[in-house]
LOKE-597797 format. One record per residue (C-alpha): x negated, z, y negated; residue in one letter. Coordinates in steps of 0.001 Angstrom, whole numbers, plus 500000, padded with zeros to 6 digits. Each point is the difference from the previous one (the first is absolute). Layout:
N
XZYA...
# end
This chain:
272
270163806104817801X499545499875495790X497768497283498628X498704500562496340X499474496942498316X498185500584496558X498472498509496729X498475501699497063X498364498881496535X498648501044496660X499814498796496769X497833500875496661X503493499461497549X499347498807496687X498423502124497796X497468501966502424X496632498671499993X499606500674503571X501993501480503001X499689503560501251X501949499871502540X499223499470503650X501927499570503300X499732499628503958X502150498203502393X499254500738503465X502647498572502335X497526501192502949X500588503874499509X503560499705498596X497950501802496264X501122498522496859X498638501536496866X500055499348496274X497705501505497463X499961500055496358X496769501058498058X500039501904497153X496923500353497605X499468496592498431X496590499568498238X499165503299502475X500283497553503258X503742500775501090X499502496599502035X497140501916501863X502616503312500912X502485497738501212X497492498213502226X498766502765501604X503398501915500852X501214497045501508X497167498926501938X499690503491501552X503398500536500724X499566496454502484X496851501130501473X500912503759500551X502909498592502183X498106497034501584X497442502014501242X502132503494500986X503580498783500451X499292500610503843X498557503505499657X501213503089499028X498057500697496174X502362501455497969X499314503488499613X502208502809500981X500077501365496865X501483496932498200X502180498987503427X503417500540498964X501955500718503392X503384498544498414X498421496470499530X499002497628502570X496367499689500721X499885496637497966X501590500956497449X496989503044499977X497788497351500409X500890498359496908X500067502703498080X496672501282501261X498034496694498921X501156500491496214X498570503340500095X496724498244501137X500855497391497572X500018502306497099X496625502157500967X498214496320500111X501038499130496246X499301503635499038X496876499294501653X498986496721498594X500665502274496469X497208501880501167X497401497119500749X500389498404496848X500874501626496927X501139496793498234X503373499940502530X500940503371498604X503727499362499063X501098497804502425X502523500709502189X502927497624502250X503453500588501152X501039499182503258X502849499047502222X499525499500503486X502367499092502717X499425500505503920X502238498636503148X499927501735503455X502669499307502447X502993500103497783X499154502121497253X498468498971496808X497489502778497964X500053499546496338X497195502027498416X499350499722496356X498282501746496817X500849499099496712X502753497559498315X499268496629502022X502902500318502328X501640498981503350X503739498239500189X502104498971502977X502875497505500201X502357500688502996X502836498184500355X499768499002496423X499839503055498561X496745500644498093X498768504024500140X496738501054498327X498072502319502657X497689501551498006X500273502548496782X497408498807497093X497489502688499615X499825499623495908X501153502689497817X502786497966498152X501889499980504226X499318503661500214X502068500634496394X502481497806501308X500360502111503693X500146503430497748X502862498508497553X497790500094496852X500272495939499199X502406497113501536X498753497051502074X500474497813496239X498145502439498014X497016499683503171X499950496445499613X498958499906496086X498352503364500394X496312499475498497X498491502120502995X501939497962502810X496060498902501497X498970503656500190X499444500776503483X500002503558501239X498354498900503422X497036497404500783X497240499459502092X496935501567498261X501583502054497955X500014503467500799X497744501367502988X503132500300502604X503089497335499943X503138500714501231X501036497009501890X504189499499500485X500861498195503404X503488499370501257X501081497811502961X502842497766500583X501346498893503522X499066495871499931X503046497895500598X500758496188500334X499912498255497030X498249502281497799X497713498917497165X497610502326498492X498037499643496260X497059501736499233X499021499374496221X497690501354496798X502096500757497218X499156497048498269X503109498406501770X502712502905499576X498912500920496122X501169496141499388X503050499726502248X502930502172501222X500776500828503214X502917498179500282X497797496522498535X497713500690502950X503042500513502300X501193496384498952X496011498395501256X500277502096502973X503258499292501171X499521496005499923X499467497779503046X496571499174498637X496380500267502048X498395503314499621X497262498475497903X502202497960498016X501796503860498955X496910500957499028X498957497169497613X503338500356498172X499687503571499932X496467499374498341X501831497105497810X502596501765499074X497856503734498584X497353497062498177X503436498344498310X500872503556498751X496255500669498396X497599500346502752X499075503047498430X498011501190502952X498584498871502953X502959499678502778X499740499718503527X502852499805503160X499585500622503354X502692499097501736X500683500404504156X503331499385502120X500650501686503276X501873497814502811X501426500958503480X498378497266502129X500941499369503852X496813501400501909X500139496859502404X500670497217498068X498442501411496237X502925498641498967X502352501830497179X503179501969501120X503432498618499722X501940502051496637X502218501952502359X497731500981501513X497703501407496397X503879501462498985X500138501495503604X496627501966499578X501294501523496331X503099501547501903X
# end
């Protein structure tokens, strides 16, 4: 059987005045989501709150029954996955609906990443630029596709990865929660396997380091919190231009008798 063990944190950075972002670690139900509000004077804190927080309780409360709609079921995902997907729409309508209560919100709005573990196969739903990562057998692959404008002129050929790093509208995004009145939410899954680490993060980490500095953090022998510190450490050395925070959770092939971890050959047998 897998065991997930799991630790996430956030940090302000250095020159915010206070942190808008917002995340949920809930070893329970296998959900994992990071959230990164976007607003600032216009309560982006508050946006990021409320995603998250009804993301956990839409699948506390319904994981066991069958809510998601048929017209948002996709039939090639699994009904997790669906799940997942489902509570970000119901995410979304409760920002646009705090919007509507109080007039001084209008503005606000919150990206989200959010990952979900059934069985064997991890969901990975997510709106916006804060983004999802997995390290397999020590190589690092980014899951997700940054919903910003600068990543969709880099997919049609019109600018190179270097000219989207400098580009002066790298932090538009083209997707958010409260934005428009429908989102489009992307999902993929991945098949868990032994050994597998997972990072959820705002962009706060990967606008200060590469991928391959976060592959280097990752890849170490260190606790999962202690990864996360110097992940934090390391985007505050480079500026701390925003607020940053890491989520980070490992999946292990345990024996179901003794809870004990497999044997390698037998993790190298299972990738065959």
């Amino acid at each position: 059987m897998l065991r997930v063990r799991s630790f996430g944190m956030t940090d302000v950075g250095l020159l915010r005045s206070h942190n808008e972002d917002y995340l949920d670690v809930d070893d329970k139900n296998r959900v994992y989501v990071v959230a990164d509000g976007m607003g600032g004077h216009n309560h982006g804190e508050v946006a990021s709150r409320i995603a998250v927080e009804t993301i956990n309780k839409f699948i506390r409360e319904t994981d066991d029954a069958d809510s998601t709609l048929p017209l948002t079921y996709d039939v090639k995902l699994k009904r997790h996955s669906n799940h997942l997907k489902r509570s970000i729409h119901i995410a979304h309508d409760q920002v646009l609906n705090a919007i509507r209560e109080d007039g001084s919100l209008l503005g606000m709005g919150t990206t989200v990443v959010g990952a979900m573990l059934r069985d064997d196969v991890v969901a990975i739903a997510h709106v916006g630029d804060s983004r999802a990562y997995r390290l397999r057998d020590g190589h690092l692959e980014l899951l997700t596709q940054d919903h910003t404008w600068v990543n969709e002129q880099v997919v049609a050929g019109y600018l190179s990865e270097e000219q989207a790093k400098s580009h002066p509208l790298k932090n538009v995004v083209t997707r958010a929660l409260g934005g428009d009145s429908e989102v489009v939410v992307d999902v993929i899954e991945t098949r868990a396997l032994d050994g597998d680490t997972y990072l959820l993060c705002s962009d706060g980490l990967t606008t200060m380091l590469s991928d391959q500095e976060i592959h280097q953090r990752l890849v170490s022998d260190d606790s999962l919190e202690t990864i996360c510190r110097q992940l934090i450490e390391d985007a505050n050395a480079r500026g701390g231009f925003d607020n940053v925070t890491v989520l980070v959770f490992k999946v292990e092939e345990v024996d179901e008798a003794t809870g004990e971890t497999t044997v390698p050959a037998a993790a190298a047998a299972s990738r065959a």
